[in-house]
DOMI-610608 format. One record per residue (C-alpha): residue in one letter; x, y, z; residue number from 1. Coordinates in steps of 0.2 Angstrom, whole numbers, plus 2048, in hexadecimal, padded with zeros to 3 digits. Last residue first. Layout:
REM DOMI-610608
<roza code="A" X="X" Y="Y" Z="Z" pos="NUM"/>
...
***
This chain:
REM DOMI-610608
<roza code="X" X="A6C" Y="827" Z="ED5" pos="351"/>
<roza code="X" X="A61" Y="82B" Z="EE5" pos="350"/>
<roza code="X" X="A55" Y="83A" Z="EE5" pos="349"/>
<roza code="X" X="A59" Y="841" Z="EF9" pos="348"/>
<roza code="X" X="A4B" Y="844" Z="F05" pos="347"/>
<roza code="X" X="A50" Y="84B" Z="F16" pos="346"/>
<roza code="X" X="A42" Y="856" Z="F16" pos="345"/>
<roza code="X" X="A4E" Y="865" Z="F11" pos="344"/>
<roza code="X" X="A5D" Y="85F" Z="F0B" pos="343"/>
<roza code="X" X="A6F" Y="864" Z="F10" pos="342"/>
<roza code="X" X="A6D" Y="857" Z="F1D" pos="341"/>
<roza code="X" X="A65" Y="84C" Z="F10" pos="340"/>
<roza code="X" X="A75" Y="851" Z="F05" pos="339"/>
<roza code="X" X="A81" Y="84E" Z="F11" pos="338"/>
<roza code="X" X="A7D" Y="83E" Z="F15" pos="337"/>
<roza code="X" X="A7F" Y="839" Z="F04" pos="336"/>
<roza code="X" X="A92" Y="83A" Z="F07" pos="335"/>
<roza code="X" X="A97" Y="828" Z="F06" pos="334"/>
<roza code="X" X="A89" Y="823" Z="EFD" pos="333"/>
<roza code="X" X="A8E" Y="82C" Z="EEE" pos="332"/>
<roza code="X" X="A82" Y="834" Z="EE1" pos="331"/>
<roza code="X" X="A79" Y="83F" Z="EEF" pos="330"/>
<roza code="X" X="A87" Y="848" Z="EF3" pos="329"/>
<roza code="X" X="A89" Y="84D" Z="EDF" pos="328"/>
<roza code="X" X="A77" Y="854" Z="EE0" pos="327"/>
<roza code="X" X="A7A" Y="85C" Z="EF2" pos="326"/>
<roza code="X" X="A88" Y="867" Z="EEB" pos="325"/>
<roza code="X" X="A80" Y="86B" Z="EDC" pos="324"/>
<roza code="X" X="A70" Y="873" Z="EE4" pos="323"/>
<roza code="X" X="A7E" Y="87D" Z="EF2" pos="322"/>
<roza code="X" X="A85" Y="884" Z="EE1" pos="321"/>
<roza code="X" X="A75" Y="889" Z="ED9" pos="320"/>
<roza code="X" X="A70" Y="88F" Z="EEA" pos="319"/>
<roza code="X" X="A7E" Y="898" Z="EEB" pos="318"/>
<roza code="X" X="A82" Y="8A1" Z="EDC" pos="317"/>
<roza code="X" X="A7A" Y="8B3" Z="EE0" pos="316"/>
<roza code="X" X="A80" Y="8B3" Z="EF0" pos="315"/>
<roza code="X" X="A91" Y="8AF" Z="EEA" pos="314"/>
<roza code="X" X="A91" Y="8BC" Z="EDD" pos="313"/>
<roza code="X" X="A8E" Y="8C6" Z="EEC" pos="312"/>
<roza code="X" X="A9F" Y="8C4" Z="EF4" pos="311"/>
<roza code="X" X="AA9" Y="8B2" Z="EF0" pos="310"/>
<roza code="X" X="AAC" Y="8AB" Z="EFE" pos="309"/>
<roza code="X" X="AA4" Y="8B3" Z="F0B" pos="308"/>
<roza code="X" X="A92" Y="8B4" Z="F01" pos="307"/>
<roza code="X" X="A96" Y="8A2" Z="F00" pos="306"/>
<roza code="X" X="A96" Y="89D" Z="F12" pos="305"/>
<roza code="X" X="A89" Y="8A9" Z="F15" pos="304"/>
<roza code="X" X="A7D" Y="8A5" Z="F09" pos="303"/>
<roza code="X" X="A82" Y="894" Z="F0C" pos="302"/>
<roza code="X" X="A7B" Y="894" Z="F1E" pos="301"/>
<roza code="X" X="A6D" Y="89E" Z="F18" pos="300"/>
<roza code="X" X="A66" Y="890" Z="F0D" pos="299"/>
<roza code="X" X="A6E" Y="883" Z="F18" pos="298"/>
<roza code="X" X="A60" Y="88A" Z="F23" pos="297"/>
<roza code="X" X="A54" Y="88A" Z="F17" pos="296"/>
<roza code="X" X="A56" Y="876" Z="F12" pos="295"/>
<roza code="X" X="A59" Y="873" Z="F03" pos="294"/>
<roza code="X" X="A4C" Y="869" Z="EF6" pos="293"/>
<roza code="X" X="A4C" Y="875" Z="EE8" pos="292"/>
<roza code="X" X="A42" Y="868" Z="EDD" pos="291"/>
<roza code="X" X="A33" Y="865" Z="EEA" pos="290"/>
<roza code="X" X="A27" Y="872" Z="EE3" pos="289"/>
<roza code="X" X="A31" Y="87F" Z="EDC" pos="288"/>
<roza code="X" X="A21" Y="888" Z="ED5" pos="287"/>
<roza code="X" X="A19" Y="886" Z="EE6" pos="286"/>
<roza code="X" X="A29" Y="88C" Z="EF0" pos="285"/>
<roza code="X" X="A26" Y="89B" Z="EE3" pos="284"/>
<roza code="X" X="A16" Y="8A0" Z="EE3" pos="283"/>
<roza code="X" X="A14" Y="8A0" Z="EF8" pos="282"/>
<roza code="X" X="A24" Y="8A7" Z="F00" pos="281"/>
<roza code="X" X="A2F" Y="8B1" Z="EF4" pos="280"/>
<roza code="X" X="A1F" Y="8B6" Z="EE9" pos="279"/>
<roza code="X" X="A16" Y="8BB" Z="EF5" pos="278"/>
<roza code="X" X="A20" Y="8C1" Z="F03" pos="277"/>
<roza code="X" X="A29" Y="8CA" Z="EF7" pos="276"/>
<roza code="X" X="A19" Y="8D4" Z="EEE" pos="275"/>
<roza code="X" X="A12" Y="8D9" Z="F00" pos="274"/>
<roza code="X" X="A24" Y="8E1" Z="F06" pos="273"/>
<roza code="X" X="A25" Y="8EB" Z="EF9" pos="272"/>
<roza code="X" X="A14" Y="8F0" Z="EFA" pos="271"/>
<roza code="X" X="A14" Y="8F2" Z="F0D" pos="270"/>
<roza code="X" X="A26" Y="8FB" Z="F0B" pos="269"/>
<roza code="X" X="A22" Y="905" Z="EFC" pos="268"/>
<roza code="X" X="A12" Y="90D" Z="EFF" pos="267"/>
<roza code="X" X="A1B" Y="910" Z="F12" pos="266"/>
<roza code="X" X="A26" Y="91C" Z="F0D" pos="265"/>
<roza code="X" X="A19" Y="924" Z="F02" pos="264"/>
<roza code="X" X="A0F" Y="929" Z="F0E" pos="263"/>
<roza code="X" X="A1F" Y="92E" Z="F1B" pos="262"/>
<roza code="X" X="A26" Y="93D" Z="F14" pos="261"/>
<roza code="X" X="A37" Y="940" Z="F0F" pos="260"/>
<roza code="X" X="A32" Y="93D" Z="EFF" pos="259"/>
<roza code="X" X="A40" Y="93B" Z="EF5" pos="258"/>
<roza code="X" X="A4D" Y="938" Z="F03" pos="257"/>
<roza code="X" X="A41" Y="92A" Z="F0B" pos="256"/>
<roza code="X" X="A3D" Y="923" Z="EFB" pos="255"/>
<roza code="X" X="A4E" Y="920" Z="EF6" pos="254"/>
<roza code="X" X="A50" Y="916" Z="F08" pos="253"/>
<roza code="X" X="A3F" Y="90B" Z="F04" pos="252"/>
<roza code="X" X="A46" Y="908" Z="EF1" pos="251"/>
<roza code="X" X="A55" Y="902" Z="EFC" pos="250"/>
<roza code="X" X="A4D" Y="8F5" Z="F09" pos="249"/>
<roza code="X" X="A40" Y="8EC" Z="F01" pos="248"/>
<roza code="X" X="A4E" Y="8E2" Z="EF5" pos="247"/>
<roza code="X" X="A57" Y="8E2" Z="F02" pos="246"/>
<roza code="X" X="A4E" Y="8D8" Z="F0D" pos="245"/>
<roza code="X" X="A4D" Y="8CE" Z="EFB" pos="244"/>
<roza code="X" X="A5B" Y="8CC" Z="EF9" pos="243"/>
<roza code="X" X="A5F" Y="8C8" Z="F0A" pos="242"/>
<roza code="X" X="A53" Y="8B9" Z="F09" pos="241"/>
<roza code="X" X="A5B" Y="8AE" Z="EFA" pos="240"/>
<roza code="X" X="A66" Y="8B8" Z="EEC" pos="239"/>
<roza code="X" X="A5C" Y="8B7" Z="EDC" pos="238"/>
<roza code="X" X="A50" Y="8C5" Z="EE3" pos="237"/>
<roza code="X" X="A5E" Y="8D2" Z="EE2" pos="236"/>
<roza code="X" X="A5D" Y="8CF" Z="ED0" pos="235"/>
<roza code="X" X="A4D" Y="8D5" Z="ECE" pos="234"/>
<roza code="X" X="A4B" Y="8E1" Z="EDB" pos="233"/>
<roza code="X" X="A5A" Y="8EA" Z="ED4" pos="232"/>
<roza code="X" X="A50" Y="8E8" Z="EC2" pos="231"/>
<roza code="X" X="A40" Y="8F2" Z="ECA" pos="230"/>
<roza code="X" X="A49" Y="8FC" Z="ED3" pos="229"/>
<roza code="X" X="A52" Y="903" Z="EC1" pos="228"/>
<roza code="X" X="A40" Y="904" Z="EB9" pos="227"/>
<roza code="X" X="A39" Y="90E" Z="EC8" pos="226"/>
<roza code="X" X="A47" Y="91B" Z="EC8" pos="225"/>
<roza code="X" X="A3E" Y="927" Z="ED4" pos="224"/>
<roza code="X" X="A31" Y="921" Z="EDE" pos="223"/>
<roza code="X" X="A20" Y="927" Z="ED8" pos="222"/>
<roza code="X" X="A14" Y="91C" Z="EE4" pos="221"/>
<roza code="X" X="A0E" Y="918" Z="ED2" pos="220"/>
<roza code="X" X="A1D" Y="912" Z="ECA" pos="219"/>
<roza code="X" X="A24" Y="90B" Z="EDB" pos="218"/>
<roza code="X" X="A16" Y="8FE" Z="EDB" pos="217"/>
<roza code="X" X="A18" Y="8FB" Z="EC6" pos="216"/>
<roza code="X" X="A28" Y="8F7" Z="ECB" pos="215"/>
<roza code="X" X="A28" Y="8EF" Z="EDA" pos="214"/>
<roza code="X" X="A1A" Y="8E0" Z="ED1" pos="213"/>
<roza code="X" X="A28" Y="8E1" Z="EBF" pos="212"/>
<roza code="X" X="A36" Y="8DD" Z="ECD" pos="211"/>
<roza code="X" X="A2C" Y="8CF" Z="ED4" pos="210"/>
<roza code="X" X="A27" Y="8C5" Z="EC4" pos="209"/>
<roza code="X" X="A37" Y="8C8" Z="EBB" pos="208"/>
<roza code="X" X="A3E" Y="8C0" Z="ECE" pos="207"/>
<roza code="X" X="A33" Y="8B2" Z="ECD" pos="206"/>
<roza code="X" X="A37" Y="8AD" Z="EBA" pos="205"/>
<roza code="X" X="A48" Y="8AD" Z="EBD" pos="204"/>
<roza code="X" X="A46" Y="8A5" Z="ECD" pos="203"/>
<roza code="X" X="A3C" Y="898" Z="EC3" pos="202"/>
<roza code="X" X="A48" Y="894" Z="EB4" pos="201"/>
<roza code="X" X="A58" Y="897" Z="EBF" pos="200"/>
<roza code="X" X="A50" Y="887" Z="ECC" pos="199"/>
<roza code="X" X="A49" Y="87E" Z="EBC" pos="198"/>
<roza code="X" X="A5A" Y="87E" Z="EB2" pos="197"/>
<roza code="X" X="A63" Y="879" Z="EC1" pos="196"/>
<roza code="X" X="A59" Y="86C" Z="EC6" pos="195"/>
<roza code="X" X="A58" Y="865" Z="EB5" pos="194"/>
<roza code="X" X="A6A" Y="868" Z="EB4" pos="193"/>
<roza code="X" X="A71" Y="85F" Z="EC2" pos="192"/>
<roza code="X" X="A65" Y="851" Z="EBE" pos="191"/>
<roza code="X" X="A6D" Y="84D" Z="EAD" pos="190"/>
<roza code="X" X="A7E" Y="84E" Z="EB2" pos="189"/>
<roza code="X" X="A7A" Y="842" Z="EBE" pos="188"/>
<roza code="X" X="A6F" Y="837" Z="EB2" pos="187"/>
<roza code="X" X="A7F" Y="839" Z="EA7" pos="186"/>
<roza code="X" X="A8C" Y="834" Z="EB4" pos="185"/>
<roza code="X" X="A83" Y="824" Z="EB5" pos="184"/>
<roza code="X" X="A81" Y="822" Z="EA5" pos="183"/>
<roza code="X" X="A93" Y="824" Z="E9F" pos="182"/>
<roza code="X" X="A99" Y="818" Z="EAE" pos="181"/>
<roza code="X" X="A8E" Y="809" Z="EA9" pos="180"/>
<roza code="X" X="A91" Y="80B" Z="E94" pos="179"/>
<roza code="X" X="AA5" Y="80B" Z="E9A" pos="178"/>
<roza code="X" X="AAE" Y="815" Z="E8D" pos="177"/>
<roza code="X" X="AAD" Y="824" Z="E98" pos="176"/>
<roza code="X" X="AB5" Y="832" Z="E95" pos="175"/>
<roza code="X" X="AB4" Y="831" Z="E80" pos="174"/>
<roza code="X" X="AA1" Y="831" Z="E83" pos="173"/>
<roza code="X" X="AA1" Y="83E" Z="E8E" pos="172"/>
<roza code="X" X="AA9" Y="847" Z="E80" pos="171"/>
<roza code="X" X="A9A" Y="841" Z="E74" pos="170"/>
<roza code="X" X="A8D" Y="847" Z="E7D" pos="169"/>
<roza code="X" X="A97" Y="859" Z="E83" pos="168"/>
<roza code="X" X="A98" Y="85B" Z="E6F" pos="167"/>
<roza code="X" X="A88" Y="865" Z="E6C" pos="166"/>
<roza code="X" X="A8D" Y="86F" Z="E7C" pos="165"/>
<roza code="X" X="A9D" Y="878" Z="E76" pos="164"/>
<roza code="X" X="A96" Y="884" Z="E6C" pos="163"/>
<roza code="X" X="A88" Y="88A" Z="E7B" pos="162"/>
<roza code="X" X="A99" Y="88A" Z="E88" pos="161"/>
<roza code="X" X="AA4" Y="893" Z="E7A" pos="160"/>
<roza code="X" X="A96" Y="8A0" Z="E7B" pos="159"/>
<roza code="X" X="A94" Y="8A1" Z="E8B" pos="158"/>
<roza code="X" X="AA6" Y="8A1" Z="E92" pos="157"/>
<roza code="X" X="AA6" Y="8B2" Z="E86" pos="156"/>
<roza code="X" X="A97" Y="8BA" Z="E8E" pos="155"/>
<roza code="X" X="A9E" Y="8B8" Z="EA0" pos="154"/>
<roza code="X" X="AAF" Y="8C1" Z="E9A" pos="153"/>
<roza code="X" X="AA3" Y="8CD" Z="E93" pos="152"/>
<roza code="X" X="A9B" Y="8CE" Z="EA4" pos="151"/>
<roza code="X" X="AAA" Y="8D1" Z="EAD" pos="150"/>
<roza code="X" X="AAB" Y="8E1" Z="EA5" pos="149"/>
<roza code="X" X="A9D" Y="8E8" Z="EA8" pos="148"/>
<roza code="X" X="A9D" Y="8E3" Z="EB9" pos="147"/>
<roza code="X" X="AAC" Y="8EF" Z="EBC" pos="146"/>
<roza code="X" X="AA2" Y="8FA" Z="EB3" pos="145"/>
<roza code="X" X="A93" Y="8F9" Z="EBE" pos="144"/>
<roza code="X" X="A9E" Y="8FA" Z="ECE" pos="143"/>
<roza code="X" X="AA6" Y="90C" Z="EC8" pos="142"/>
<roza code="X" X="A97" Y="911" Z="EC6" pos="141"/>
<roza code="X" X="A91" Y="90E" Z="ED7" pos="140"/>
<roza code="X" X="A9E" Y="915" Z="EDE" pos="139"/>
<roza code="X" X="A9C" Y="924" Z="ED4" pos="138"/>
<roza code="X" X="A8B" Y="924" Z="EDB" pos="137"/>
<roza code="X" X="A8F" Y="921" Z="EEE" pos="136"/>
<roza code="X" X="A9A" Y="930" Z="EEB" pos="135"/>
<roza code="X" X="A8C" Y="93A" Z="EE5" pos="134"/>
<roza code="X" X="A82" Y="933" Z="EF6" pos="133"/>
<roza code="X" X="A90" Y="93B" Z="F00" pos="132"/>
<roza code="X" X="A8B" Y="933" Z="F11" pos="131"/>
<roza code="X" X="A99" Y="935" Z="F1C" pos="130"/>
<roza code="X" X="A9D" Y="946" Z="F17" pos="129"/>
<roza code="X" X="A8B" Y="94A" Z="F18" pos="128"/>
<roza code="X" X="A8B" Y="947" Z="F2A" pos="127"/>
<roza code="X" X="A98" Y="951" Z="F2F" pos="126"/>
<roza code="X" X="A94" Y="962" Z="F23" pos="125"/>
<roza code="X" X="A82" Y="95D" Z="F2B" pos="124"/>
<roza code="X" X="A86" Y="962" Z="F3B" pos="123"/>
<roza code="X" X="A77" Y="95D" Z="F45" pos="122"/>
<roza code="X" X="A6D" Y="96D" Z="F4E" pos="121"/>
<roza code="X" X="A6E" Y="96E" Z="F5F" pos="120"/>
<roza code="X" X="A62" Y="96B" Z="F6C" pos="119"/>
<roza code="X" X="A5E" Y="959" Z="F66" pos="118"/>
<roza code="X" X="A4B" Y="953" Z="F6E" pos="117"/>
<roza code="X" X="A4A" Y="947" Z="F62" pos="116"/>
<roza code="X" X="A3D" Y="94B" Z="F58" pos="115"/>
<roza code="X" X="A49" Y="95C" Z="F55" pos="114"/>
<roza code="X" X="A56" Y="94F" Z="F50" pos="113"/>
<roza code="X" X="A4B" Y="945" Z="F46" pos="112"/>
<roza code="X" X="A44" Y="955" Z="F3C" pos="111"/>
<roza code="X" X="A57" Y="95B" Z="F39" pos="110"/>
<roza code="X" X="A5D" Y="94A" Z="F30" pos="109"/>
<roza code="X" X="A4E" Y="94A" Z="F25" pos="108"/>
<roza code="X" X="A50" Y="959" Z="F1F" pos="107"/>
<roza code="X" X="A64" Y="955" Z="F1D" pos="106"/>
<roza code="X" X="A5E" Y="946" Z="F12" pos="105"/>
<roza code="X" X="A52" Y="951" Z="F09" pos="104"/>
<roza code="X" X="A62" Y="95C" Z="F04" pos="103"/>
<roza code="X" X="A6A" Y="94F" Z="EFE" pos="102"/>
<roza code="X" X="A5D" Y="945" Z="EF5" pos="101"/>
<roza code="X" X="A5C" Y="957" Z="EEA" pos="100"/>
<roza code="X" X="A6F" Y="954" Z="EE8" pos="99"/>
<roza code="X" X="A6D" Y="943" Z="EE2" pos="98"/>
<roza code="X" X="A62" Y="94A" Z="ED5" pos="97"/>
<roza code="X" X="A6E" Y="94B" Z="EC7" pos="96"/>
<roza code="X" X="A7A" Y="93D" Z="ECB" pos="95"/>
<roza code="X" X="A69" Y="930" Z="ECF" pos="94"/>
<roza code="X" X="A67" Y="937" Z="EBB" pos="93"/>
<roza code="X" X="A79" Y="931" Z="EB6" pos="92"/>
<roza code="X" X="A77" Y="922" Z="EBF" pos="91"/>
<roza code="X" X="A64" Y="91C" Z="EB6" pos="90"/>
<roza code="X" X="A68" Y="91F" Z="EA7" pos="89"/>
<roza code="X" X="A79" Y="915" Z="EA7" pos="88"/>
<roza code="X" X="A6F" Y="907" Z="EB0" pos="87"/>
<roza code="X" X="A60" Y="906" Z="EA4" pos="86"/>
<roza code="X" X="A6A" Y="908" Z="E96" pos="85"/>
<roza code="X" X="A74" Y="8F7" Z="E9C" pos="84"/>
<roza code="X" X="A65" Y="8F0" Z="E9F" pos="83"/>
<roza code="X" X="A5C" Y="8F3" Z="E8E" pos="82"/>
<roza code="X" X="A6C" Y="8E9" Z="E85" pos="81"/>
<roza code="X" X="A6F" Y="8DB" Z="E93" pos="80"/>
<roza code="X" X="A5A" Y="8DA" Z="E8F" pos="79"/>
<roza code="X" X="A5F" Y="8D8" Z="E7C" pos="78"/>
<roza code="X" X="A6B" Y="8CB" Z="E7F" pos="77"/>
<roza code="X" X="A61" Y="8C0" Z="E88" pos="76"/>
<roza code="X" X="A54" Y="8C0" Z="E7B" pos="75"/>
<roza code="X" X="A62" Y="8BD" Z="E6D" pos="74"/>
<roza code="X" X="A68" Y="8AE" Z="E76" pos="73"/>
<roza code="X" X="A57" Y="8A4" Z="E78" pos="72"/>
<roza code="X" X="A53" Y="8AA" Z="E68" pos="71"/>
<roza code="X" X="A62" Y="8A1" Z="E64" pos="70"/>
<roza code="X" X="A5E" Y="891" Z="E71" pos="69"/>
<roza code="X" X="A4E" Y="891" Z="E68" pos="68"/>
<roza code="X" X="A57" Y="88E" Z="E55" pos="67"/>
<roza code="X" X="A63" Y="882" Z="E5D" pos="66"/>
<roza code="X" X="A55" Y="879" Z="E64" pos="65"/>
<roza code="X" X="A4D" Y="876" Z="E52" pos="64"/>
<roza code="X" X="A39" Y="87A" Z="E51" pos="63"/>
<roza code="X" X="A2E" Y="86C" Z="E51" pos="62"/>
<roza code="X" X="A24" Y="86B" Z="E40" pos="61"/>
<roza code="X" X="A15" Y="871" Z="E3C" pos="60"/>
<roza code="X" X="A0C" Y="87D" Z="E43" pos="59"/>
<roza code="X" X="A14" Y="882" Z="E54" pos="58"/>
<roza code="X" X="A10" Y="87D" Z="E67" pos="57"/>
<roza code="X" X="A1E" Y="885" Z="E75" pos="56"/>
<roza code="X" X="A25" Y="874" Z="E7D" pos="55"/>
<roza code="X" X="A37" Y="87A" Z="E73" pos="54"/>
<roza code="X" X="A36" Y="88E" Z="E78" pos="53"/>
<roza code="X" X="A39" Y="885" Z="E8B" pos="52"/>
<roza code="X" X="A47" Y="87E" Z="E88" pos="51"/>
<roza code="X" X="A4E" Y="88D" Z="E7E" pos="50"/>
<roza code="X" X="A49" Y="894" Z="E8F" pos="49"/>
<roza code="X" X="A53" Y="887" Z="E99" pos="48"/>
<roza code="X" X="A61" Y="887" Z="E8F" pos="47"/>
<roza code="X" X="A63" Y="899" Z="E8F" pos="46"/>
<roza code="X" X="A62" Y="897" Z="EA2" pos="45"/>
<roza code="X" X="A71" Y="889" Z="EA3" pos="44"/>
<roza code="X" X="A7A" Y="895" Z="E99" pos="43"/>
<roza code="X" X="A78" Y="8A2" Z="EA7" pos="42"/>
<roza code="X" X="A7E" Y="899" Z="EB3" pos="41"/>
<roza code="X" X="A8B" Y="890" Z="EAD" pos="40"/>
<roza code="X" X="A92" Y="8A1" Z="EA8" pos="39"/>
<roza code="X" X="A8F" Y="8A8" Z="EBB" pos="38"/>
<roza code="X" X="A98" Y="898" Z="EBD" pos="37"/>
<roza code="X" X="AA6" Y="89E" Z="EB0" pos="36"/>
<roza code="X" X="AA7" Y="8B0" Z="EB9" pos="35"/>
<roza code="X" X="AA9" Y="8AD" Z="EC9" pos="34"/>
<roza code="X" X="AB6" Y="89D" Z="EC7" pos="33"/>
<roza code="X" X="AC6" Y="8A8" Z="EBF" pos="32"/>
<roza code="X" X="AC4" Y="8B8" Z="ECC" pos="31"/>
<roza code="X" X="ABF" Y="8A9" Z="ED9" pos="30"/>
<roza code="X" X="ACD" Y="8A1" Z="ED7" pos="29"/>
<roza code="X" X="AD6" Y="8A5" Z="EEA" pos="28"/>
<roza code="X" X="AC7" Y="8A5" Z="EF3" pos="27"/>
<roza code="X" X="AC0" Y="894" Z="EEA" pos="26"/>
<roza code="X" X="AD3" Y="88C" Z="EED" pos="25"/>
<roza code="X" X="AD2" Y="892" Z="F00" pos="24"/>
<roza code="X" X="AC2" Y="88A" Z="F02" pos="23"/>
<roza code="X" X="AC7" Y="879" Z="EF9" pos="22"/>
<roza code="X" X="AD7" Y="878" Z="F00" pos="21"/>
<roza code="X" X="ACE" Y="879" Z="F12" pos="20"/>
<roza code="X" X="AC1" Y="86C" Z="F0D" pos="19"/>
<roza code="X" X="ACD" Y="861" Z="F06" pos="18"/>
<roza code="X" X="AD9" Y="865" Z="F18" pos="17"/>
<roza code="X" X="AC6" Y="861" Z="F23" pos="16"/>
<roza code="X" X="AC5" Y="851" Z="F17" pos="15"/>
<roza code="X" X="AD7" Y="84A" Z="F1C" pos="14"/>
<roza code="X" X="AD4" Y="84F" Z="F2B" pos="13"/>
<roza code="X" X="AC6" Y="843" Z="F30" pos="12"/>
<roza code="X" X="ACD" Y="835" Z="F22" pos="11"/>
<roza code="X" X="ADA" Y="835" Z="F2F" pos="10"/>
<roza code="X" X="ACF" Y="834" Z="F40" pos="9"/>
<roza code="X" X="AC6" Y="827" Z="F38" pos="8"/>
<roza code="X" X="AD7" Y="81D" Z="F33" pos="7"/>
<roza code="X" X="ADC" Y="821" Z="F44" pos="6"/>
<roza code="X" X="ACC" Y="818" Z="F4C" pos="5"/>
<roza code="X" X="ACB" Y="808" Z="F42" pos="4"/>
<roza code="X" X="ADA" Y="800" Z="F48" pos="3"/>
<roza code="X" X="AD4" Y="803" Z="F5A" pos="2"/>
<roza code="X" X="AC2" Y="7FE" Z="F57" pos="1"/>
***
């Protein structure tokens, strides 16, 4: 027990510096390593809709996969297309009515004091020089093209990932000459991306589904910029439970200093709030079934954790990434413990 107990206490530290190394080498890289996940990612959903074109039934013969994964491409391409003139619409009009928000916003401000009981009038020359909504628009701008650009980086890592894909079989056959070894890193390989392709194939098709519902809801309440809410809500709903808090929280904040009453306030809130609960918590857990097998609390934990490390592309990424994590746990028995904790029945698939 004595001999025993400094070799414990060693491989102790020796996994808390890895860990360490690890976190500070994510922090570090995360300009280089953001945008080839996010490339990962999004290859991993071309694949799983040219996937998809593949079970669709022709006459004749089977279409060619590489002829699916281009449509596949071109699809994608085409909504990038329609959602970058939806954004650069969409911030030149908020520019042009931002001072009619403005002055609703003031409205507002001078009813709740009154409500409350103020004697003297707020200073709005104070106010509004904390909240310059036409500077929360350049900002805003300025943040688009900053993502504009990565995303061409983004695009790139794509393109030589789909080229690169129709020789990964025989690479990893080069790396492993042992017919044992290459298999069993194959089925690994193999589960990562079935569960990868089907979590990014149903989210995606949950948060279309959600952001076409808010849509058509903030459409005929008559918030302004319905189409642009209607993509925010859908990409806010890839990131778990804030996203979609948030994606309740700032069509409700335009309708307040559009309307600045409290009918159409509330349209959007119990609608809004209706079409999340939903999809988030009864068609989606039932689409998933049992393949997104994490627990919710280590759902929030590496929200957080990832959130920290690498901002809101971190959000985005980290149920893919936590999904991974407990996947390549679950291939060793050393650290399979991790992955039931990180489960959520305690259930593990073994290798």
């Amino acid at each position: 027990m004595n001999e025993t107990a400094p070799a414990r206490i060693g491989a102790f530290a020796g996994a808390i510096v890895i860990v360490a190394l690890t976190i500070f080498f994510l922090i570090e890289s995360r300009d280089l390593l953001i945008p080839i996940t996010v490339a990962i990612v999004i290859w991993y959903l071309l694949n799983a809709l040219a996937n998809f074109f593949d079970r669709i039934p022709v006459v004749g013969e089977k279409i060619p996969h590489w002829i699916t994964l281009i449509g596949a491409v071109l699809i994608v391409l085409v909504a990038m297309a329609l959602v970058a003139e939806l954004i650069s619409d969409n911030i030149s009009q908020v520019a042009a009515a931002a001072p009619a928000y403005q002055t609703n916003f003031e409205k507002l401000i001078l009813a709740a004091s009154k409500l409350a009981g103020f004697e003297k009038t707020p200073d709005f020359a104070k106010i509004t020089d904390q909240l310059d909504i036409r500077a929360l628009v350049s900002g805003l701008a300025s943040t688009v093209a900053g993502f504009a650009g990565s995303l061409g980086i983004v695009l790139v890592y794509v393109l030589f990932l789909l080229i690169e894909q129709g020789s990964f079989e025989k690479k990893l056959d080069a790396l492993f000459p042992n017919a044992e070894k290459r298999q069993d890193v194959r089925d690994l390989l193999h589960r990562m991306q079935v569960q990868i392709q089907s979590y990014v194939a149903i989210k995606t098709l949950a948060s279309v589904a959600t952001g076409t519902i808010s849509y058509i809801i903030l459409l005929i309440v008559g918030v302004d910029f319905a189409a642009f809410w209607g993509f925010v809500i859908f990409l806010l709903n890839y990131i778990p439970t804030i996203g979609s808090m948030l994606g309740i929280l700032l069509p409700t904040l335009l309708a307040v200093v559009q309307f600045a009453t409290l009918g159409p306030v509330l349209a959007v809130v119990i609608g809004g709030g209706l079409t999340q609960f939903l999809i988030g918590n009864v068609i989606e857990p039932r689409l998933m079934g049992t393949s997104l097998n994490i627990s919710p609390l280590v759902v929030l934990i590496s929200l957080a954790v990832w959130g920290s490390i690498w901002g809101l592309a971190g959000m985005f990424l980290s149920v893919p990434l936590t999904m991974i994590a407990m996947i390549i746990f679950s291939h060793f028995a050393a650290t399979r413990p991790i992955a039931i904790i990180l489960s959520g029945n305690g259930e593990i698939e073994r290798s």
